[in-house]
Chimera marker file (.cmm) of the C-alpha trace (Angstrom):
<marker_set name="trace">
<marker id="1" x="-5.543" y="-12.362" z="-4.276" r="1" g="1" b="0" radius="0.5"/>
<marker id="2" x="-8.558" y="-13.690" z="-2.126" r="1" g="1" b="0" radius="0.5"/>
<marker id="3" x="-8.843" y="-17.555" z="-2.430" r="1" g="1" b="0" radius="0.5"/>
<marker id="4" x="-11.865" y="-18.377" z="-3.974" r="1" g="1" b="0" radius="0.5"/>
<marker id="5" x="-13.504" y="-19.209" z="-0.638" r="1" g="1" b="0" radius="0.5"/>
<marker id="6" x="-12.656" y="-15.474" z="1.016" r="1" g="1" b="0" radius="0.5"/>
<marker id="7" x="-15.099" y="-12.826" z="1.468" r="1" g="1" b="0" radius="0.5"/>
<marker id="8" x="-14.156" y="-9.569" z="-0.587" r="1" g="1" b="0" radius="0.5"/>
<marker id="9" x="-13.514" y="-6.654" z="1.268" r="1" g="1" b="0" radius="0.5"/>
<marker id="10" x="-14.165" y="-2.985" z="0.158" r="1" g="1" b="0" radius="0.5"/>
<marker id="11" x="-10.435" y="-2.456" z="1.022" r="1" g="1" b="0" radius="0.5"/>
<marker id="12" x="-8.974" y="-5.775" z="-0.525" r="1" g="1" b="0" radius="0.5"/>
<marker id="13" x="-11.415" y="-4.418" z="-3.934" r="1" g="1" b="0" radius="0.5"/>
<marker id="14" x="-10.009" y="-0.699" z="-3.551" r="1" g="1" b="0" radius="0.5"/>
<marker id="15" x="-6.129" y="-2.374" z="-3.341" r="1" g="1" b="0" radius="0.5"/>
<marker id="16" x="-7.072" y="-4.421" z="-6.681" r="1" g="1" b="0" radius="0.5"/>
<marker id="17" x="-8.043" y="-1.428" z="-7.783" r="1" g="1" b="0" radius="0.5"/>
<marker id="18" x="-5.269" y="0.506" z="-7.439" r="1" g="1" b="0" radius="0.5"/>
<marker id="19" x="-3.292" y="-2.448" z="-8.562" r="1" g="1" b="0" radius="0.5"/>
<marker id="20" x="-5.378" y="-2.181" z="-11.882" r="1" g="1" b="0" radius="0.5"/>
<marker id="21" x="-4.997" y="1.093" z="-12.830" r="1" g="1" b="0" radius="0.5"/>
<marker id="22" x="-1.294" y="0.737" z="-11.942" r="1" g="1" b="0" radius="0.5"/>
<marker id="23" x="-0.330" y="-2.118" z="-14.281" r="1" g="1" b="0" radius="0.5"/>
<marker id="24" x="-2.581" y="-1.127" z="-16.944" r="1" g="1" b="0" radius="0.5"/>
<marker id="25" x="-1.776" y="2.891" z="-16.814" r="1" g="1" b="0" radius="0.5"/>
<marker id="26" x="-5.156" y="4.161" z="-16.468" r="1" g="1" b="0" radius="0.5"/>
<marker id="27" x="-6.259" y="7.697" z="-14.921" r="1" g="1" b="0" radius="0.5"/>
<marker id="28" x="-7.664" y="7.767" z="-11.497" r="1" g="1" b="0" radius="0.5"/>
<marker id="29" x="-10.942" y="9.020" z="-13.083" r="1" g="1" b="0" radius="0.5"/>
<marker id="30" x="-11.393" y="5.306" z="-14.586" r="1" g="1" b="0" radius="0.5"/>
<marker id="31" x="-13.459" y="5.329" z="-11.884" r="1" g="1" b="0" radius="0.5"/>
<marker id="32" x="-15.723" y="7.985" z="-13.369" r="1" g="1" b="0" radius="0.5"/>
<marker id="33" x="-16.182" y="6.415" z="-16.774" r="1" g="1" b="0" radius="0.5"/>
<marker id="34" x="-19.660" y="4.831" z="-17.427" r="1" g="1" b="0" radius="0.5"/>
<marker id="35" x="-18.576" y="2.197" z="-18.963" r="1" g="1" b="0" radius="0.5"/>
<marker id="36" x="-16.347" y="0.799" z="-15.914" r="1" g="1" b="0" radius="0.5"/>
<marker id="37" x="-19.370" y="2.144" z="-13.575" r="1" g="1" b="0" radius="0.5"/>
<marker id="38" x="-21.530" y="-0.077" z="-15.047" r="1" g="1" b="0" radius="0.5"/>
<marker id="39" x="-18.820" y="-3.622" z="-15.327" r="1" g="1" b="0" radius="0.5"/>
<marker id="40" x="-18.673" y="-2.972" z="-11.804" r="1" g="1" b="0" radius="0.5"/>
<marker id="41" x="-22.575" y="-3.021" z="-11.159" r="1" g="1" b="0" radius="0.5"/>
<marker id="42" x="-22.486" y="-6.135" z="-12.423" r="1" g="1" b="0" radius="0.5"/>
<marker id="43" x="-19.722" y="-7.232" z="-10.748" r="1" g="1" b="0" radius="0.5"/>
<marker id="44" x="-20.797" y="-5.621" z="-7.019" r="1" g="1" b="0" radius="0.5"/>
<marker id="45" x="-24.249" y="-8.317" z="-8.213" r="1" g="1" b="0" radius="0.5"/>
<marker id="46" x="-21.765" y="-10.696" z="-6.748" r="1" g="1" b="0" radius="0.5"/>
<marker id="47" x="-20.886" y="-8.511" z="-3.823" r="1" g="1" b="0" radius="0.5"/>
<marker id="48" x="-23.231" y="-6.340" z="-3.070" r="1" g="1" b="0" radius="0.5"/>
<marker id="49" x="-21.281" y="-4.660" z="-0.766" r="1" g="1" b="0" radius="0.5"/>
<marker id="50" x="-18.318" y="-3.298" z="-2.779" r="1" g="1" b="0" radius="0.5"/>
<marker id="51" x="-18.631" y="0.043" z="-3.355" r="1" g="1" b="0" radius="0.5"/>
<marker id="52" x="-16.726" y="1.901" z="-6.102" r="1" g="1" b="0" radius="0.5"/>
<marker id="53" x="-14.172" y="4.893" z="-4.843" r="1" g="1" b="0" radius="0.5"/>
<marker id="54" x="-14.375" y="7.992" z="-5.761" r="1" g="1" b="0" radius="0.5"/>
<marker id="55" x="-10.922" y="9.039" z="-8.190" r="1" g="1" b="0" radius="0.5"/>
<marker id="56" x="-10.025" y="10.858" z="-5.399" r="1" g="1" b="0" radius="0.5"/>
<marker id="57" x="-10.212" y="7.894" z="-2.772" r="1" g="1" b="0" radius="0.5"/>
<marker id="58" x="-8.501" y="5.908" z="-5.448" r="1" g="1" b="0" radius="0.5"/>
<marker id="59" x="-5.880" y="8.824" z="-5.608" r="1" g="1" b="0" radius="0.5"/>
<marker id="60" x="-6.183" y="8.587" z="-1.649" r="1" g="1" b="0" radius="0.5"/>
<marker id="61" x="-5.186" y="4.261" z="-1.512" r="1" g="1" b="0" radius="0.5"/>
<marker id="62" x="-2.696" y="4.562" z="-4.936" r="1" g="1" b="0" radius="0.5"/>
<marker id="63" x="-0.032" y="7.230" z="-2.375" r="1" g="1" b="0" radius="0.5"/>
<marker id="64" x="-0.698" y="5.342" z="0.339" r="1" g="1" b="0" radius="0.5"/>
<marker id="65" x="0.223" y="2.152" z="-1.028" r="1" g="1" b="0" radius="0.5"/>
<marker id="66" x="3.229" y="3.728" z="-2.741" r="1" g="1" b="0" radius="0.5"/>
<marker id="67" x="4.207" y="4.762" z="0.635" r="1" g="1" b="0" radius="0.5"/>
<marker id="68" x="4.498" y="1.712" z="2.138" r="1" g="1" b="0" radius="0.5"/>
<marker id="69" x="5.577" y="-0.200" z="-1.188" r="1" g="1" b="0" radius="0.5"/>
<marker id="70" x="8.803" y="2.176" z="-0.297" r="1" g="1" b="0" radius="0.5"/>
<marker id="71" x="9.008" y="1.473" z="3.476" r="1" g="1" b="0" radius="0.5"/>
<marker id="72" x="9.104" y="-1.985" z="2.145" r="1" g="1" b="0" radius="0.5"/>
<marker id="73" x="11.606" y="-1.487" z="-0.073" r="1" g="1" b="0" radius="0.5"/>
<marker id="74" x="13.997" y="0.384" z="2.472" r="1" g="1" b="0" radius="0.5"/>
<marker id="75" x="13.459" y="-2.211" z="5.114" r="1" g="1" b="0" radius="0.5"/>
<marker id="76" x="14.540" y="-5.000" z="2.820" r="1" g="1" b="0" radius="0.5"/>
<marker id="77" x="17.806" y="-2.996" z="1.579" r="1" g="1" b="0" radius="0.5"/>
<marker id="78" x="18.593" y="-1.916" z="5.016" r="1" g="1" b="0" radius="0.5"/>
<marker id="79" x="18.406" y="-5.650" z="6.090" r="1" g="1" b="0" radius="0.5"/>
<marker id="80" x="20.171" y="-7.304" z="2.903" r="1" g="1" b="0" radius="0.5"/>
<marker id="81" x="23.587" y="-8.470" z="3.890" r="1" g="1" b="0" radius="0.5"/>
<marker id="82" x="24.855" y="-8.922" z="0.319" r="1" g="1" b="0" radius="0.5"/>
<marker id="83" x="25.822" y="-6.434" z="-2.280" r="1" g="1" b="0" radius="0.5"/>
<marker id="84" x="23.773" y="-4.110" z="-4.116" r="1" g="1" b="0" radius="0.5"/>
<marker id="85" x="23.816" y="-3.674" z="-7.733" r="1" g="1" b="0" radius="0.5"/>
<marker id="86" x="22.504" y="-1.045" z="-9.760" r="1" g="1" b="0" radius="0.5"/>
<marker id="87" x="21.709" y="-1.508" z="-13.094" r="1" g="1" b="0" radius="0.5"/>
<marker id="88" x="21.357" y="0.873" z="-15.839" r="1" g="1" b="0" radius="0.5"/>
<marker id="89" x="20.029" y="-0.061" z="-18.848" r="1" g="1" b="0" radius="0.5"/>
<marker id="90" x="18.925" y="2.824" z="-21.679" r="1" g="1" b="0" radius="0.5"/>
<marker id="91" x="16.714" y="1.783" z="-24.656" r="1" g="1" b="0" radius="0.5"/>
<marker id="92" x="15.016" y="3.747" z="-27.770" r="1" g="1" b="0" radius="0.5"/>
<marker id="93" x="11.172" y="2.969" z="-28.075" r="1" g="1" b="0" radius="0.5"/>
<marker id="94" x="9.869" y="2.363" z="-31.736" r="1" g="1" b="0" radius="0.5"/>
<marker id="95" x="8.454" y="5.411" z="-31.565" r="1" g="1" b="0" radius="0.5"/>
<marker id="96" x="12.068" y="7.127" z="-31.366" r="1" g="1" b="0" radius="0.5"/>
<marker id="97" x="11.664" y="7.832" z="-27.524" r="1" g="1" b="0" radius="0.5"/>
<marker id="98" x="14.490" y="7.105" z="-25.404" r="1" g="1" b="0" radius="0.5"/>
<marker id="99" x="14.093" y="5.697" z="-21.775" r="1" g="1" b="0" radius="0.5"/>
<marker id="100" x="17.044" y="4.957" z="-19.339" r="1" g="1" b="0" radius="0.5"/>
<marker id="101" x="15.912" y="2.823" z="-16.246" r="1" g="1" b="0" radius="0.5"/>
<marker id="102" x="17.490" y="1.646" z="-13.233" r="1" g="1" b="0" radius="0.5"/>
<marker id="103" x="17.446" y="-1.464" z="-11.064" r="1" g="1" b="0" radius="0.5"/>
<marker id="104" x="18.724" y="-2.970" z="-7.845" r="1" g="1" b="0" radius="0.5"/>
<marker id="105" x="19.448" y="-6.076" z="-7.641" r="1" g="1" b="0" radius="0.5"/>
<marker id="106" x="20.910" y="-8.260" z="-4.894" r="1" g="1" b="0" radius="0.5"/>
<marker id="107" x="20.679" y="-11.655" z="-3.484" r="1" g="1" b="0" radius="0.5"/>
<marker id="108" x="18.881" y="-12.756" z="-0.699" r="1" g="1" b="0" radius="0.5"/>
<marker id="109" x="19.563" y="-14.691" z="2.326" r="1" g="1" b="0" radius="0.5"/>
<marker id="110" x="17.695" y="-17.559" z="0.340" r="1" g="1" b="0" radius="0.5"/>
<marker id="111" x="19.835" y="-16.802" z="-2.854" r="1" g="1" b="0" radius="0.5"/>
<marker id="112" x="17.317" y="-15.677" z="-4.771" r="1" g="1" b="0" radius="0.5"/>
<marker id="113" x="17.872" y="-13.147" z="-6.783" r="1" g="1" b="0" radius="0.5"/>
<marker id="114" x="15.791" y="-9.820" z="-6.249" r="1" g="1" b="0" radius="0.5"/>
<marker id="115" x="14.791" y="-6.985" z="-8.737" r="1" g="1" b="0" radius="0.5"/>
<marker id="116" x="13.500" y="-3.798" z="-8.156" r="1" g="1" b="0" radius="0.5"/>
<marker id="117" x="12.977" y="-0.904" z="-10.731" r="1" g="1" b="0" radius="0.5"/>
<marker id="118" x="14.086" y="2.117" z="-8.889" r="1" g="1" b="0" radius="0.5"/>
<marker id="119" x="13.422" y="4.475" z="-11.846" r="1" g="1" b="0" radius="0.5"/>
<marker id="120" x="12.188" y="4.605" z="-15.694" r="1" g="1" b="0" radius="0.5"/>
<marker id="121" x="12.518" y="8.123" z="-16.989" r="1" g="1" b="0" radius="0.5"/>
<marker id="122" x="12.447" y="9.585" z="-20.754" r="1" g="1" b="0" radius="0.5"/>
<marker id="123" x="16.504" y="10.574" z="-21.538" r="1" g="1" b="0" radius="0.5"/>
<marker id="124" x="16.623" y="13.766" z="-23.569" r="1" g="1" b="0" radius="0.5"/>
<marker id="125" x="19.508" y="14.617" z="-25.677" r="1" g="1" b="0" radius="0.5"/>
<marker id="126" x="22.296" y="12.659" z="-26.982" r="1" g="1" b="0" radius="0.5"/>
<marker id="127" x="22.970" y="8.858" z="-25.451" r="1" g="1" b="0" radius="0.5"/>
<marker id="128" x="26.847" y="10.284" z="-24.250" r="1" g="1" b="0" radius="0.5"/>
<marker id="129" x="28.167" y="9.057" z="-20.869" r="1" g="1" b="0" radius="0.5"/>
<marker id="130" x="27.906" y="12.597" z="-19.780" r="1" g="1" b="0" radius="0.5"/>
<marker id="131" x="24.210" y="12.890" z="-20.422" r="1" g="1" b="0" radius="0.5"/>
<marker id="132" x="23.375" y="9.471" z="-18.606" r="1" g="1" b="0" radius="0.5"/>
<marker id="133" x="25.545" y="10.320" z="-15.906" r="1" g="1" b="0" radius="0.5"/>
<marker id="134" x="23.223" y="13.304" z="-15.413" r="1" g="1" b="0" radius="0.5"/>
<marker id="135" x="19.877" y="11.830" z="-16.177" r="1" g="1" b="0" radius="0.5"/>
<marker id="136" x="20.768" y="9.178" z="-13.574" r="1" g="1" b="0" radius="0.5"/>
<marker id="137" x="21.643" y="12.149" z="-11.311" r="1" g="1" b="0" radius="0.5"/>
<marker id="138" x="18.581" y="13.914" z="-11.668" r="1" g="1" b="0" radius="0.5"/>
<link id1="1" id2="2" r="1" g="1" b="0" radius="0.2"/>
<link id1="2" id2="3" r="1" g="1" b="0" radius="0.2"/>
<link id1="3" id2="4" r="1" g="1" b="0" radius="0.2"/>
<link id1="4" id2="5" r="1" g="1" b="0" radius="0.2"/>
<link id1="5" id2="6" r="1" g="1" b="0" radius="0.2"/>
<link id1="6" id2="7" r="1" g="1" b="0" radius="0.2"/>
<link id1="7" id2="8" r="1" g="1" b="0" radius="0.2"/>
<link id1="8" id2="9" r="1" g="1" b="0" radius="0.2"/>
<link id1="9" id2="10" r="1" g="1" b="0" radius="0.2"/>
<link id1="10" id2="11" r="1" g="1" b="0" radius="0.2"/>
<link id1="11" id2="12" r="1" g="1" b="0" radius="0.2"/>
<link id1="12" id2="13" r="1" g="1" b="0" radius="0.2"/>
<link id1="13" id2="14" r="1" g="1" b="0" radius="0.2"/>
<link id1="14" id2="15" r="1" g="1" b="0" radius="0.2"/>
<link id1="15" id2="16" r="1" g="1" b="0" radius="0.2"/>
<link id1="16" id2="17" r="1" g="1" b="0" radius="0.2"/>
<link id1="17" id2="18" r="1" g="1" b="0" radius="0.2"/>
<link id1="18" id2="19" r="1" g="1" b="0" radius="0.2"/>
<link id1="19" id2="20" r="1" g="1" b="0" radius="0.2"/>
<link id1="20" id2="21" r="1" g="1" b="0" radius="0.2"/>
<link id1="21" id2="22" r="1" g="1" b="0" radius="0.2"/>
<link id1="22" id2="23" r="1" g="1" b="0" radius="0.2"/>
<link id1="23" id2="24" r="1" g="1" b="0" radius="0.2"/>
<link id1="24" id2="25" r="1" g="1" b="0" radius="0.2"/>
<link id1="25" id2="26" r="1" g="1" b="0" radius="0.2"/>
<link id1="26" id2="27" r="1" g="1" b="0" radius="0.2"/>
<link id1="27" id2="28" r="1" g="1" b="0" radius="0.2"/>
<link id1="28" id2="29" r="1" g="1" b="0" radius="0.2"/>
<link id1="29" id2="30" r="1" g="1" b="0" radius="0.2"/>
<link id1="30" id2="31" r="1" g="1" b="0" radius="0.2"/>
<link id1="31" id2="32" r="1" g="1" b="0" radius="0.2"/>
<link id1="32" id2="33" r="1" g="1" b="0" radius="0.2"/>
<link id1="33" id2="34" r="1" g="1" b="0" radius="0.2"/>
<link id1="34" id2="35" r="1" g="1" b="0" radius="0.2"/>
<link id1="35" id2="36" r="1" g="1" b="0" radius="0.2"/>
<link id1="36" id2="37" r="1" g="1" b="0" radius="0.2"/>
<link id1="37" id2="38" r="1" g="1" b="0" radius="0.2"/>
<link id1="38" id2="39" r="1" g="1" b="0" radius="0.2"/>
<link id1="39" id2="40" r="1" g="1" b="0" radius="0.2"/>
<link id1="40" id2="41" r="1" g="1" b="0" radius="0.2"/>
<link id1="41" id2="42" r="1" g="1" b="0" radius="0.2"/>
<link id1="42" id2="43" r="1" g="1" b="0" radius="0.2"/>
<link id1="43" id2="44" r="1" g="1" b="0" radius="0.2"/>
<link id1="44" id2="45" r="1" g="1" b="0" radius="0.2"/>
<link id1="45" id2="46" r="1" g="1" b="0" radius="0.2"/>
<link id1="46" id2="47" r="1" g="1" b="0" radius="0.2"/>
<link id1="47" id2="48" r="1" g="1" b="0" radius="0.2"/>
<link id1="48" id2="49" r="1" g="1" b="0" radius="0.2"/>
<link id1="49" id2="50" r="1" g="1" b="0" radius="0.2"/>
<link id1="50" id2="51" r="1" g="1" b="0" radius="0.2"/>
<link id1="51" id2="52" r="1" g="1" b="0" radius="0.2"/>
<link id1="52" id2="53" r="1" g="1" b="0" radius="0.2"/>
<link id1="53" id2="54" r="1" g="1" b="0" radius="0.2"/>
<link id1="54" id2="55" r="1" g="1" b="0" radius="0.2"/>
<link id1="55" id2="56" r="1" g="1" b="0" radius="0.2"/>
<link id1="56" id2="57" r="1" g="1" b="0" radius="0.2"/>
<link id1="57" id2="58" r="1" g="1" b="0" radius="0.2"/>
<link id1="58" id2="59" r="1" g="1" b="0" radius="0.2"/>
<link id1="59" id2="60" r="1" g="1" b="0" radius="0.2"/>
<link id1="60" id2="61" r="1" g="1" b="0" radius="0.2"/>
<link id1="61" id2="62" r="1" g="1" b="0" radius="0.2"/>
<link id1="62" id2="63" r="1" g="1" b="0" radius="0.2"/>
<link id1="63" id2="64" r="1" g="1" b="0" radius="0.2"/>
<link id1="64" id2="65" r="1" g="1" b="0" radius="0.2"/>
<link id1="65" id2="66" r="1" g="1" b="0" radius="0.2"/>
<link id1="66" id2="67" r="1" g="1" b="0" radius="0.2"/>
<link id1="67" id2="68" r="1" g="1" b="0" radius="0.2"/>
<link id1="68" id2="69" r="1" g="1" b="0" radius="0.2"/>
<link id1="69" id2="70" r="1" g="1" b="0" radius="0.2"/>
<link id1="70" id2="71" r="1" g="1" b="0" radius="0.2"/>
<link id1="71" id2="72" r="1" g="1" b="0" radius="0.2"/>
<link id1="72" id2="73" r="1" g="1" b="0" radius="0.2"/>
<link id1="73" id2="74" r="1" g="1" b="0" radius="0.2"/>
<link id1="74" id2="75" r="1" g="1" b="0" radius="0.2"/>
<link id1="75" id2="76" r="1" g="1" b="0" radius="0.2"/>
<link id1="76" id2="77" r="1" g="1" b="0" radius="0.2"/>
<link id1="77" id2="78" r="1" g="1" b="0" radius="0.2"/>
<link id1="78" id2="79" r="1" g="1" b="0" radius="0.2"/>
<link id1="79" id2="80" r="1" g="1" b="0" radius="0.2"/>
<link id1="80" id2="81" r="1" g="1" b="0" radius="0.2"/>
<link id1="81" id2="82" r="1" g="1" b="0" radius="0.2"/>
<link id1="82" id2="83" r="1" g="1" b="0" radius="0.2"/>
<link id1="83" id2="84" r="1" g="1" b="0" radius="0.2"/>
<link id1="84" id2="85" r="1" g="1" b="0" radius="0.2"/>
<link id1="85" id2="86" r="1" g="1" b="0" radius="0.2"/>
<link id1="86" id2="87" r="1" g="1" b="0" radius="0.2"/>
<link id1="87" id2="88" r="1" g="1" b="0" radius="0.2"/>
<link id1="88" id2="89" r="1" g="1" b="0" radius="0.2"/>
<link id1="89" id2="90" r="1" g="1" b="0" radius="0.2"/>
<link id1="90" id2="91" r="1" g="1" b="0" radius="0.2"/>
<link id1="91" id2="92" r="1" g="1" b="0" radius="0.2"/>
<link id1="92" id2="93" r="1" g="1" b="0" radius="0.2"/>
<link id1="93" id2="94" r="1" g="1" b="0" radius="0.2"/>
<link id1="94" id2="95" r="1" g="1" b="0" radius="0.2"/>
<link id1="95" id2="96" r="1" g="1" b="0" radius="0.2"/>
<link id1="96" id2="97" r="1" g="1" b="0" radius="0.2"/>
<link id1="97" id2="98" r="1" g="1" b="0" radius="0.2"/>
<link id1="98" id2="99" r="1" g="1" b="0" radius="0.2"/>
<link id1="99" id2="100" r="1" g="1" b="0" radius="0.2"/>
<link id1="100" id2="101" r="1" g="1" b="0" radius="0.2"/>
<link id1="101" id2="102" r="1" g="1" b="0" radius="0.2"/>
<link id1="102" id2="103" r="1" g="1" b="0" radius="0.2"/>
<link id1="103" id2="104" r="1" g="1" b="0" radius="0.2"/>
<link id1="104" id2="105" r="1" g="1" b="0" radius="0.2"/>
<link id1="105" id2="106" r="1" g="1" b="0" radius="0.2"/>
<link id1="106" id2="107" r="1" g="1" b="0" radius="0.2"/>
<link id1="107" id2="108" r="1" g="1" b="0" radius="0.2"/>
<link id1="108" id2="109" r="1" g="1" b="0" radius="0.2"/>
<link id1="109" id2="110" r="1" g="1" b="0" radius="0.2"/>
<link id1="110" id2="111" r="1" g="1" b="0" radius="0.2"/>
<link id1="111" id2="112" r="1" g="1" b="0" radius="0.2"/>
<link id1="112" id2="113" r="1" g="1" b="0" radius="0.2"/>
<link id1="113" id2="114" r="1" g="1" b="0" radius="0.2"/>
<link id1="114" id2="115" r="1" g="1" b="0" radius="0.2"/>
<link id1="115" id2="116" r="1" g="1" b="0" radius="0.2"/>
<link id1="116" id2="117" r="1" g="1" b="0" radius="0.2"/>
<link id1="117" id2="118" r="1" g="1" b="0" radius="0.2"/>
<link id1="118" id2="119" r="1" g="1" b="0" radius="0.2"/>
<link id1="119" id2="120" r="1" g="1" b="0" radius="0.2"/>
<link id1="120" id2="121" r="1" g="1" b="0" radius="0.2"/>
<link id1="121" id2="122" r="1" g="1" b="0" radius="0.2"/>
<link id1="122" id2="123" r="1" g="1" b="0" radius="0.2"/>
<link id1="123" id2="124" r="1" g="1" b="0" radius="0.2"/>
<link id1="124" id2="125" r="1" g="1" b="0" radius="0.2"/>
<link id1="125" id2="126" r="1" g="1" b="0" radius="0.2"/>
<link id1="126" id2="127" r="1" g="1" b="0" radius="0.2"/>
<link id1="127" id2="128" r="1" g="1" b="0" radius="0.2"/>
<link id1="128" id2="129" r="1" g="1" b="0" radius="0.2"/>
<link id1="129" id2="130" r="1" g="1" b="0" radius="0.2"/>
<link id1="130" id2="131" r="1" g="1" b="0" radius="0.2"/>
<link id1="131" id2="132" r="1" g="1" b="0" radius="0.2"/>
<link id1="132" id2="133" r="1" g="1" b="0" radius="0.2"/>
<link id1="133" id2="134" r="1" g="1" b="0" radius="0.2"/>
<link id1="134" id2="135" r="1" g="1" b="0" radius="0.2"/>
<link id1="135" id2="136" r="1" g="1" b="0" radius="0.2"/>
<link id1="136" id2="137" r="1" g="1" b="0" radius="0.2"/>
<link id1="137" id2="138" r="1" g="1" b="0" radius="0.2"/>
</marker_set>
């Protein structure tokens, strides 16, 4: 996040963006609803030269930021000396939906520990060691 102090960029606004409709699981064509066209009107009053992307530029930063999220991620498990752990955890929502996710998790030069969600997918079927093995498969 900018400091205060920093200039916003177009490109630092389109990765908060991004970030946005990420964490809050919004549709790219947020950027297409009135309602957000006109929060960030008043907003670009601060900054008036943010411009607001098109849902297909946002479509454009959200892979390309995935992408390098995942080059990321590769570099630091390809430099991690320690062991990796994968954790699989598998949960029914209160609406009777059930989830299996998986995480890595190893410990840094620093020893810190370090997370990562690799995957969060909706399990079908019964919760049998034979259907997990091949959800996590899939």
């Amino acid at each position: 996040m900018p400091t205060p102090r920093e200039q916003i960029t177009n490109d630092s606004f389109r990765k908060q963006l991004v970030k946005l409709t990420v964490r809050t699981v919004q549709p790219f064509n947020l950027v297409e609803n009135p309602a957000f066209e006109d929060f960030i009107d008043f907003v670009g009053n601060l900054n008036t030269e943010l411009k607001l992307p098109s849902r297909k530029t946002l479509k454009k930063d959200f892979n390309a930021m995935y992408e390098e999220e995942k080059e990321r991620l590769k570099f630091a498990i390809n430099t991690n000396d320690s062991k990796i752990a994968l954790i699989i955890d598998r949960w029914t929502s209160s609406n009777q939906h059930s989830f299996l996710g998986i995480i890595a998790q190893w410990i840094s030069k620093d020893w810190e520990i370090i997370r990562v969600p690799l995957d969060l997918t909706l399990m079908e079927g019964s919760h049998s060691g034979k259907n997990i093995a091949e959800t996590v498969e899939r």
